[in-house]
C-alpha positions as CSV (number, residue, x, y, z in Angstrom):
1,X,0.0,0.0,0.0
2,X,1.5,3.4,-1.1
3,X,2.2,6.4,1.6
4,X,-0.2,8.9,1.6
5,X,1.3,11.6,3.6
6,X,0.5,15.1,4.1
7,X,2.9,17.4,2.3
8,X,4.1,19.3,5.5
9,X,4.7,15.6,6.5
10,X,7.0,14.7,3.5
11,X,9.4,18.4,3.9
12,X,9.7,17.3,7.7
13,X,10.7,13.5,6.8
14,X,13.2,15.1,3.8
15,X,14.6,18.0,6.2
16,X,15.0,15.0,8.6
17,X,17.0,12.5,6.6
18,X,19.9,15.1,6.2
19,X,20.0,15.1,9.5
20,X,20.0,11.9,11.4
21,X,20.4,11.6,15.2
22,X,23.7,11.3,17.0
23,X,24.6,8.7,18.7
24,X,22.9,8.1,21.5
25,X,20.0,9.8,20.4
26,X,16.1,9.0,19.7
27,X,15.4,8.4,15.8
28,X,11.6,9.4,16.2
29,X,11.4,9.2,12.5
30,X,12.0,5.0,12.7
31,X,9.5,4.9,15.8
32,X,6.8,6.6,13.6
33,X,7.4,4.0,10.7
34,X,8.1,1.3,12.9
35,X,4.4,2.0,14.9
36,X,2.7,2.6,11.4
37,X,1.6,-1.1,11.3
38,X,-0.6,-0.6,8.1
39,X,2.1,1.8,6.5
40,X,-1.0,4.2,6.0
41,X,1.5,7.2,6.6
42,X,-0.5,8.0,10.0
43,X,-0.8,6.6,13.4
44,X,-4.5,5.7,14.7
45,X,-5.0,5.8,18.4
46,X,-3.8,2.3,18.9
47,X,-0.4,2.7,16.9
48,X,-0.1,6.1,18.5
49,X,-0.2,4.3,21.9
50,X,2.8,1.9,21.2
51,X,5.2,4.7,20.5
52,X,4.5,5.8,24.4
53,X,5.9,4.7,27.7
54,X,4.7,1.0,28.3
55,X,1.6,0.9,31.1
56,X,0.4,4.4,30.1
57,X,-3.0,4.5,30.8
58,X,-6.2,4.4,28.3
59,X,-7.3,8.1,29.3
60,X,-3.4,9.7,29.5
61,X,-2.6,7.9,25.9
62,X,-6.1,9.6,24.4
63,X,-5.0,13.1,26.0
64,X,-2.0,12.5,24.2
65,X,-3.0,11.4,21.2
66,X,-5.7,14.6,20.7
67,X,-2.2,16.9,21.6
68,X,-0.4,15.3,18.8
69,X,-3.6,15.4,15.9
70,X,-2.9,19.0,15.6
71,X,-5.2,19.0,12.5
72,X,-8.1,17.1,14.4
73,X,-8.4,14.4,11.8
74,X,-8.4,11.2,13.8
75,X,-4.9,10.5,13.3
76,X,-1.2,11.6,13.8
77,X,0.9,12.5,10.7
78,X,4.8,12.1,10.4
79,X,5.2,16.1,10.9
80,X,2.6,15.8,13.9
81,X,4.3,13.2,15.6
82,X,7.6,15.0,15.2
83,X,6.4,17.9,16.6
84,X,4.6,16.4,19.5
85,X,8.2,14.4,19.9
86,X,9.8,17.6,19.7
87,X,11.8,16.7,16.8
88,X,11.2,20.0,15.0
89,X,9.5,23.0,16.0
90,X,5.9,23.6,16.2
91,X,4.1,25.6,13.0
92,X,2.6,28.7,13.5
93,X,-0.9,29.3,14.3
94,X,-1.5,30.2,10.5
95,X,0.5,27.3,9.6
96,X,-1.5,25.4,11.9
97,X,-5.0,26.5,10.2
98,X,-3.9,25.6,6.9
99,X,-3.3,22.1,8.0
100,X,-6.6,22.0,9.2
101,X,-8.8,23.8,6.5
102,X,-6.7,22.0,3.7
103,X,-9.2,18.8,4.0
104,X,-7.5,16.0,1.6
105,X,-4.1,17.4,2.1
106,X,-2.5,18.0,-1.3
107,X,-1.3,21.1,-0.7
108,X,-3.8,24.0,-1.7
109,X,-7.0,24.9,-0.7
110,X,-10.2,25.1,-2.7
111,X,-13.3,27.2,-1.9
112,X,-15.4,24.3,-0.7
113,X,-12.8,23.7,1.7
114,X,-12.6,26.8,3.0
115,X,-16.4,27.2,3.0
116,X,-16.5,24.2,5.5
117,X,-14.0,25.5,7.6
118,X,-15.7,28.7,7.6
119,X,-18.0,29.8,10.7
120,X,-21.1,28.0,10.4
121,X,-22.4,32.1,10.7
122,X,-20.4,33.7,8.2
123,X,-22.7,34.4,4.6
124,X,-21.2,33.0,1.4
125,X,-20.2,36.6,0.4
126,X,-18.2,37.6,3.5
127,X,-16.5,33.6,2.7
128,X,-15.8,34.5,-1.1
129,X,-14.0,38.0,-0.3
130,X,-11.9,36.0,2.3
131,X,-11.2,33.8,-0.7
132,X,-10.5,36.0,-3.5
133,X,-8.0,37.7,-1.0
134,X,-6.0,35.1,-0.4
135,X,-6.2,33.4,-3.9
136,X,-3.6,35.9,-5.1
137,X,-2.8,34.3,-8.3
138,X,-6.7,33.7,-9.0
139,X,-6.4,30.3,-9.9
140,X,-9.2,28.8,-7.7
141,X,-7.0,27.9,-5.2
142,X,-5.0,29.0,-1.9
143,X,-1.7,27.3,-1.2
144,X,-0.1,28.0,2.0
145,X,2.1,31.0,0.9
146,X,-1.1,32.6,-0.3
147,X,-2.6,31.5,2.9
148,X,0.5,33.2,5.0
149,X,-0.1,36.1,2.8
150,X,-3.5,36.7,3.6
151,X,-3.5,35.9,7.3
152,X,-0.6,38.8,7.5
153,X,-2.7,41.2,5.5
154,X,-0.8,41.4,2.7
155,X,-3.3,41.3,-0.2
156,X,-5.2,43.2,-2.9
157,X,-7.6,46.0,-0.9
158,X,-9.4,46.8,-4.2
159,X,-12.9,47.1,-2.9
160,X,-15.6,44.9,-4.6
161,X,-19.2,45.1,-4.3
162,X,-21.6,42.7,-2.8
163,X,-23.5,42.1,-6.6
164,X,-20.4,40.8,-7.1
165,X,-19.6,38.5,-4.7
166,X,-23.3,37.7,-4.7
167,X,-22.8,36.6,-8.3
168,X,-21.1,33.7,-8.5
169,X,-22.1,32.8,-12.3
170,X,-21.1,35.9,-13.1
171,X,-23.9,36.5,-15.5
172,X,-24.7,40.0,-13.9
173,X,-27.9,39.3,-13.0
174,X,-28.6,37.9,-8.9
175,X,-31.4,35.3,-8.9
176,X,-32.8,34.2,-4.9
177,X,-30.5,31.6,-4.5
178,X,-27.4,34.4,-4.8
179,X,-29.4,36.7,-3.1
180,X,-29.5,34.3,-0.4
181,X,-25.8,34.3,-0.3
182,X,-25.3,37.9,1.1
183,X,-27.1,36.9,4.6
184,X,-25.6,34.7,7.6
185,X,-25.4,30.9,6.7
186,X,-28.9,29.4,8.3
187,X,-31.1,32.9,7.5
188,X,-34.9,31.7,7.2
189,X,-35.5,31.5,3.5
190,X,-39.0,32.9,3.9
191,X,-37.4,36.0,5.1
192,X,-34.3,35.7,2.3
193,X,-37.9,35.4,-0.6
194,X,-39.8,38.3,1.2
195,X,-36.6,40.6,0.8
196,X,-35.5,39.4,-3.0
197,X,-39.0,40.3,-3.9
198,X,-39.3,43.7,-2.5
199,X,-36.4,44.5,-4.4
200,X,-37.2,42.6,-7.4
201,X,-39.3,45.7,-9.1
202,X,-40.5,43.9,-12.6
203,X,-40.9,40.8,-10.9
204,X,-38.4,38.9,-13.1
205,X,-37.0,36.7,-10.5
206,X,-33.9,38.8,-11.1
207,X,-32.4,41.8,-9.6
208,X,-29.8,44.0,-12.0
209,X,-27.3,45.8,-10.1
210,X,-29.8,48.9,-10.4
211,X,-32.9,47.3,-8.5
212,X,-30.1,45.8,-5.9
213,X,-28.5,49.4,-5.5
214,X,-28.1,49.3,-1.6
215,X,-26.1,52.1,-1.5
216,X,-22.8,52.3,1.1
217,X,-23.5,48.7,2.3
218,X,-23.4,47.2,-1.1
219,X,-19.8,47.6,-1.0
220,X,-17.0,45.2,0.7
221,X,-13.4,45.8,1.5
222,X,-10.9,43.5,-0.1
């Protein structure tokens, strides 16, 4: 069965093979691979618990096993366990995020994944800006660099207008469902339908960026 190992997971084993312990010292890179039993390229709970002190306790080796799954995934990756070893140092708290929204771990983030990792309040347009900030190449994806980027405030401030962000098939015209997309995640969709139509002037079942026209809060920072 083939590896399948986080990225930050394969830099940490490369950095590690050019420097191999002294004598003397713990290899934790062999105790990882030596308590990956199904060479899955993680640890579950039960092959996390072998690589600890021998008697540990059920409730200790959980505690310690949650500590090391810095990316809360149900399992403890090469670079996790070498950080929880202290092997290398801890990544930073935006480093740290990535891991986490970065669901199938190849490196890059899409906007479903940050959507999910989103807060379950935040509307799709206030998730979109956050998106198209940080995808600084505009390629429909964040890598971690972008990420970084972003997090330190270093992207485009352009401003952008909800309409826009509202319409995400681009086709300049915002139909309920987009409308939708400008309130909190879990808004009533009576309430959403009452609103679109009391804007919706010719009853169309579209609004044009002159029947949407709400003024200083139709516009967002980027």
């Amino acid at each position: 069965m083939p590896l399948r190992l986080r990225l930050p997971a394969l830099l940490a084993f490369a950095s590690s093979l050019a420097c191999l312990p002294a004598h003397g010292q713990v290899d934790n890179n062999a105790i990882f691979v030596a308590a990956d039993i199904d060479v899955s390229g993680s640890l579950s709970l039960g092959e996390f618990t072998t690589t600890l002190k021998t008697g540990i306790g059920a409730a200790a080796a959980l505690k310690k096993f949650r500590a090391a799954d810095r990316n809360l995934n149900g399992s403890v990756q090469l670079n996790e366990f070498l950080i929880f070893t202290g092997t290398i140092p801890a990544p930073s708290k935006a480093e740290t995020e990535f891991e986490i929204i970065d669901d199938n771990a190849n490196g890059s983030v899409t906007f479903e994944e940050f959507t999910d990792n989103s807060k379950p309040k935040f509307s799709i347009v206030k998730i979109r800006r956050d998106f198209l900030r940080a995808d600084a190449n505009a390629d429909g994806s964040i890598t971690l660099a972008e990420y970084l980027s972003f997090k330190s405030g270093a992207y485009d401030h352009t401003p952008i207008s909800i309409f826009t962000l509202a319409d995400v098939n681009e086709d300049d015209e915002i139909d309920p469902i987009e409308f939708g997309y400008s309130y909190p995640r879990g808004t009533s969709e009576a309430k959403i339908i009452a609103r679109f139509q009391a804007k919706d002037q010719n009853d169309d079942g579209v609004l044009t960026r002159l029947e949407w026209n709400p003024g200083v809060r139709g516009r967002v920072s980027m």
